[in-house]
Every structure is written in C-alpha cells, then in structure tokens.
C-alpha atoms as an extended CHARMM CRD file, in Angstrom:
* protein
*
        94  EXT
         1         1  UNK       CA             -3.0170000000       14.5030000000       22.3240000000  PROA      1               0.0000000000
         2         2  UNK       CA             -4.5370000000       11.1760000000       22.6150000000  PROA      2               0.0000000000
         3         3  UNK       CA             -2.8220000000        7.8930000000       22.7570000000  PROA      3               0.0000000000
         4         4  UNK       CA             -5.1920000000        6.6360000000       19.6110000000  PROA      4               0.0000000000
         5         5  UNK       CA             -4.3000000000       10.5880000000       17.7460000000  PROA      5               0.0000000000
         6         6  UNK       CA             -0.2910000000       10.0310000000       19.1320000000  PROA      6               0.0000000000
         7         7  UNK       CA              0.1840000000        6.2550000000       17.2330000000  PROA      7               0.0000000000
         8         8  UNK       CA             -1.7280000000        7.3690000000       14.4180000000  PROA      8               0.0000000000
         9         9  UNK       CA              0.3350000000        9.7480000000       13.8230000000  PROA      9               0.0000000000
        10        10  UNK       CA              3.1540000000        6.8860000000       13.4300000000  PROA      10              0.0000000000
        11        11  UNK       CA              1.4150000000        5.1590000000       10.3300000000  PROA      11              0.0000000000
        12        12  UNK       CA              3.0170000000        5.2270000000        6.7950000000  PROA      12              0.0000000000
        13        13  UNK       CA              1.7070000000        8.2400000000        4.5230000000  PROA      13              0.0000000000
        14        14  UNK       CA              0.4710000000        7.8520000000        1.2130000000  PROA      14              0.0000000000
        15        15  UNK       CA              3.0340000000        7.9120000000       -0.5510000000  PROA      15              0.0000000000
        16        16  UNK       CA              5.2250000000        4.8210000000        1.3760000000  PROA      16              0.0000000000
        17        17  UNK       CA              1.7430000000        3.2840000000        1.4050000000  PROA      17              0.0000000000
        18        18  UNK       CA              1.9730000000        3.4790000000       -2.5060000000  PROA      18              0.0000000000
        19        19  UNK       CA              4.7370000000        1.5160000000       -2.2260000000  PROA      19              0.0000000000
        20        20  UNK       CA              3.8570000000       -0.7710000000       -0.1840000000  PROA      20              0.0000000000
        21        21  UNK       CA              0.7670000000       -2.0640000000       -2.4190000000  PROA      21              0.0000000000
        22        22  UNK       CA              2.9520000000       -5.2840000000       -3.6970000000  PROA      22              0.0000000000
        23        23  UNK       CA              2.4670000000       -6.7770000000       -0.4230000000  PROA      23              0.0000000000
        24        24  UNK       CA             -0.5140000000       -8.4120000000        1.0640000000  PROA      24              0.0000000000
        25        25  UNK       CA             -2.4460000000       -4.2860000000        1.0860000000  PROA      25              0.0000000000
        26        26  UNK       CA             -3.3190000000       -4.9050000000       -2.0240000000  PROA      26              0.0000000000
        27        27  UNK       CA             -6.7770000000       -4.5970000000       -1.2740000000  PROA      27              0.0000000000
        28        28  UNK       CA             -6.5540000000       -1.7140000000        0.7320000000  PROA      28              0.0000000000
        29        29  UNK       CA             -6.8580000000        2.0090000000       -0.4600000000  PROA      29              0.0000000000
        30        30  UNK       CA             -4.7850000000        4.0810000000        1.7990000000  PROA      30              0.0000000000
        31        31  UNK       CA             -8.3900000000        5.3920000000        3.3420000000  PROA      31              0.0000000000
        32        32  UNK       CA             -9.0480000000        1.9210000000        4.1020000000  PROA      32              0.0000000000
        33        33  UNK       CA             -5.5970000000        1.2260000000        5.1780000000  PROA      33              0.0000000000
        34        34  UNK       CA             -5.9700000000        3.8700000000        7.5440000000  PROA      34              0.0000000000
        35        35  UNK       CA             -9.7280000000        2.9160000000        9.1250000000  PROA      35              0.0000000000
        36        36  UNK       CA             -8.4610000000       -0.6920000000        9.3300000000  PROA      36              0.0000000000
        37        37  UNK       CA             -5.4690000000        0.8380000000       11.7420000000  PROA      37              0.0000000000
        38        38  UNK       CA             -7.9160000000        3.0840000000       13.6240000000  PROA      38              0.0000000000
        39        39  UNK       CA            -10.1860000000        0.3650000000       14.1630000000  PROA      39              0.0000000000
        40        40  UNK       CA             -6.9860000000       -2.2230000000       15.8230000000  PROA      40              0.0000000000
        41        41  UNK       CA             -5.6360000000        0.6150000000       18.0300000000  PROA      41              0.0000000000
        42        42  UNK       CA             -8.8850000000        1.9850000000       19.2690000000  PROA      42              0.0000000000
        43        43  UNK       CA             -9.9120000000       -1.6250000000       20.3610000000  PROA      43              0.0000000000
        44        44  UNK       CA             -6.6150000000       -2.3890000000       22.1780000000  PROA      44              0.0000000000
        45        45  UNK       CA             -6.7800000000       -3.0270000000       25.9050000000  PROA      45              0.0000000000
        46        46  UNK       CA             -5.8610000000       -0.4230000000       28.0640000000  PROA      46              0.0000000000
        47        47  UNK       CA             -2.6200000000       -1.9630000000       28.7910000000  PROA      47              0.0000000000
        48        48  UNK       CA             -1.7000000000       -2.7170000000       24.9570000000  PROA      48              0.0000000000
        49        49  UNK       CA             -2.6970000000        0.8440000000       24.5520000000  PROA      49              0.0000000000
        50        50  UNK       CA             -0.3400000000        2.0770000000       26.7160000000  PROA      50              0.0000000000
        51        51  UNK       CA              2.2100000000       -0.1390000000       25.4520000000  PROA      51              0.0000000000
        52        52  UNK       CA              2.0310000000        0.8970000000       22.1220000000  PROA      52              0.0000000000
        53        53  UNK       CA              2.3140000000        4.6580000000       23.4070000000  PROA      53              0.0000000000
        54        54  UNK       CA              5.6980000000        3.8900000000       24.5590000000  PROA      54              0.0000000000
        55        55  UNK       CA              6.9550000000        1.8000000000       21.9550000000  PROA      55              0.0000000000
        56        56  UNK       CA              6.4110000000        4.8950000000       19.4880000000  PROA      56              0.0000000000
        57        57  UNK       CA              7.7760000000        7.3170000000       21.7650000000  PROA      57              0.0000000000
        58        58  UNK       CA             10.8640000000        4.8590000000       21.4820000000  PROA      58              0.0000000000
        59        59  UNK       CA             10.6470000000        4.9780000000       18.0810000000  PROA      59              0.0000000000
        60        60  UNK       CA             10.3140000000        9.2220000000       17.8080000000  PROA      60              0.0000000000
        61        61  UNK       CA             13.3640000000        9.0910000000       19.9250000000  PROA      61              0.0000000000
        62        62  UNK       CA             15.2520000000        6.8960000000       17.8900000000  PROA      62              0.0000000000
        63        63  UNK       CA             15.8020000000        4.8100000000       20.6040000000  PROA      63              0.0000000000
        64        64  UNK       CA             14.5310000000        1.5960000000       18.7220000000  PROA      64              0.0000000000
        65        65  UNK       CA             16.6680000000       -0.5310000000       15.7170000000  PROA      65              0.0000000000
        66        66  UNK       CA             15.9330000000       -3.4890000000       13.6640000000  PROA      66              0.0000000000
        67        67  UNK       CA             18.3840000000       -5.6810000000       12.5180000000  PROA      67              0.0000000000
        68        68  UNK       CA             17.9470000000       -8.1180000000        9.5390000000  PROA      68              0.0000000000
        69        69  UNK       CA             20.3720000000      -11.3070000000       10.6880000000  PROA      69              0.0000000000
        70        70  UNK       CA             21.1400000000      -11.8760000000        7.1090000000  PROA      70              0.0000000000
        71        71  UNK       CA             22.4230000000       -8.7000000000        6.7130000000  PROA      71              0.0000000000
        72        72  UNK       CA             23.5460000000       -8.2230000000       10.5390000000  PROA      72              0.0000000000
        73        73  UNK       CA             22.8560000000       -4.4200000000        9.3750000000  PROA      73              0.0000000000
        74        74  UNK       CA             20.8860000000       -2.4170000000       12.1710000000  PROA      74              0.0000000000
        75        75  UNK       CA             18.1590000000        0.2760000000       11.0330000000  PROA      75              0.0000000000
        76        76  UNK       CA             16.7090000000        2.9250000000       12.6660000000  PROA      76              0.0000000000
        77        77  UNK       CA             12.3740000000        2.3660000000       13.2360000000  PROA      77              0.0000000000
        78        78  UNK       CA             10.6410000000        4.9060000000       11.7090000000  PROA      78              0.0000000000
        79        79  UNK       CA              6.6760000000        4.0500000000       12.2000000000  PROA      79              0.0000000000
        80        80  UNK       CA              4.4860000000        1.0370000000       12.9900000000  PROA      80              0.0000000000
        81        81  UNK       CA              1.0780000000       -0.4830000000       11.3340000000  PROA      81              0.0000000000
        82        82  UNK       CA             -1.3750000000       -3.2320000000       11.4600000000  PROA      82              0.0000000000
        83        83  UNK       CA             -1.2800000000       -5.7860000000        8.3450000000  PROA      83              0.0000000000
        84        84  UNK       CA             -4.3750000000       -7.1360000000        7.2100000000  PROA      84              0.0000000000
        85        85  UNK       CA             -3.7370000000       -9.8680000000        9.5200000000  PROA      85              0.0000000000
        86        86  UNK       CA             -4.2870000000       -7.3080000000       12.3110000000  PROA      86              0.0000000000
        87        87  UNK       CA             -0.3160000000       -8.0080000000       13.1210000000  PROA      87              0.0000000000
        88        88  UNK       CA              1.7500000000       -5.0130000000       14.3080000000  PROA      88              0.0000000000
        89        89  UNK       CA              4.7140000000       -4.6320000000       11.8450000000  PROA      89              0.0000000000
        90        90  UNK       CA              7.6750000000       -1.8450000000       12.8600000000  PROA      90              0.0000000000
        91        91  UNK       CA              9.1280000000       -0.5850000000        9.9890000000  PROA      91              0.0000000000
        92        92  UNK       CA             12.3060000000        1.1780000000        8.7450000000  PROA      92              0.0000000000
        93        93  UNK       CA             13.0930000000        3.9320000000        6.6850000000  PROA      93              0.0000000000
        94        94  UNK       CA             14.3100000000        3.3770000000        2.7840000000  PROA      94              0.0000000000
C-alpha cells in the first residue's frame, strides 16, 4: 500500500464527517473534504510524507494520546485530517 493510500485510510468517514459540519467544513461536502486531504498529503515533501506514515502507524497502534489540560483526561488518537486551513488536526474517538 502506498504512503498517500495508508494515511488516507486514517481520515474521518462520512458519518463523523457529518458531525463535524458545525466547524469551519462547513463548506465542504465529504467528497470535497476528501480531495482537499488528497491534494495536502500528495504534495507533502518526501520527508513530511514519511513522517506522517509513522505518526499513523502510531496512531493504529494506539501508541499515541491527547490530553485536554483542562480536563487533564488522556484519549486515545483515532485518525488525522487537514482543516481548511491546510492544518493537520489528530483527533479522538467520541
């Protein structure tokens, strides 16, 4: 598989996507959504590429956590994404 087909594979589906449509997405369709994601990851450097690789095989693993310091309450990572922005976001399950 790929690197580009392997982090792909990490993106929200449609349904957490249709959840997600309160944020600043609102523009997107999921289809769009998607493409816009494609687009970032395919034009990553090599190295970023690579990167990126291993930070979801961290994440698969459930070797990566978040932690909201309000809360001080650590969460597993489930996927990743590119905002709108073209900012990676890591994101937890509900």
């Amino acid at each position: 598989m790929t690197d580009v087909a392997y982090i792909m594979k990490m993106l929200p589906d449609d349904y957490d996507f249709d959840r997600m449509l309160n944020n600043d997405l609102m523009s997107f369709t999921y289809q769009e959504f998607i493409a816009h994601n494609e687009r970032i990851i395919r034009d990553l450097p090599s190295d970023d590429l690579a990167f990126l690789r291993r930070l979801c095989g961290m994440i698969k693993t459930s070797a990566l956590n978040l932690m909201d310091m309000e809360s001080c309450v650590e969460f597993r990572a489930q996927g990743i994404y590119y905002n709108k922005g073209g900012d990676l976001c890591i994101f937890n399950p509900r």
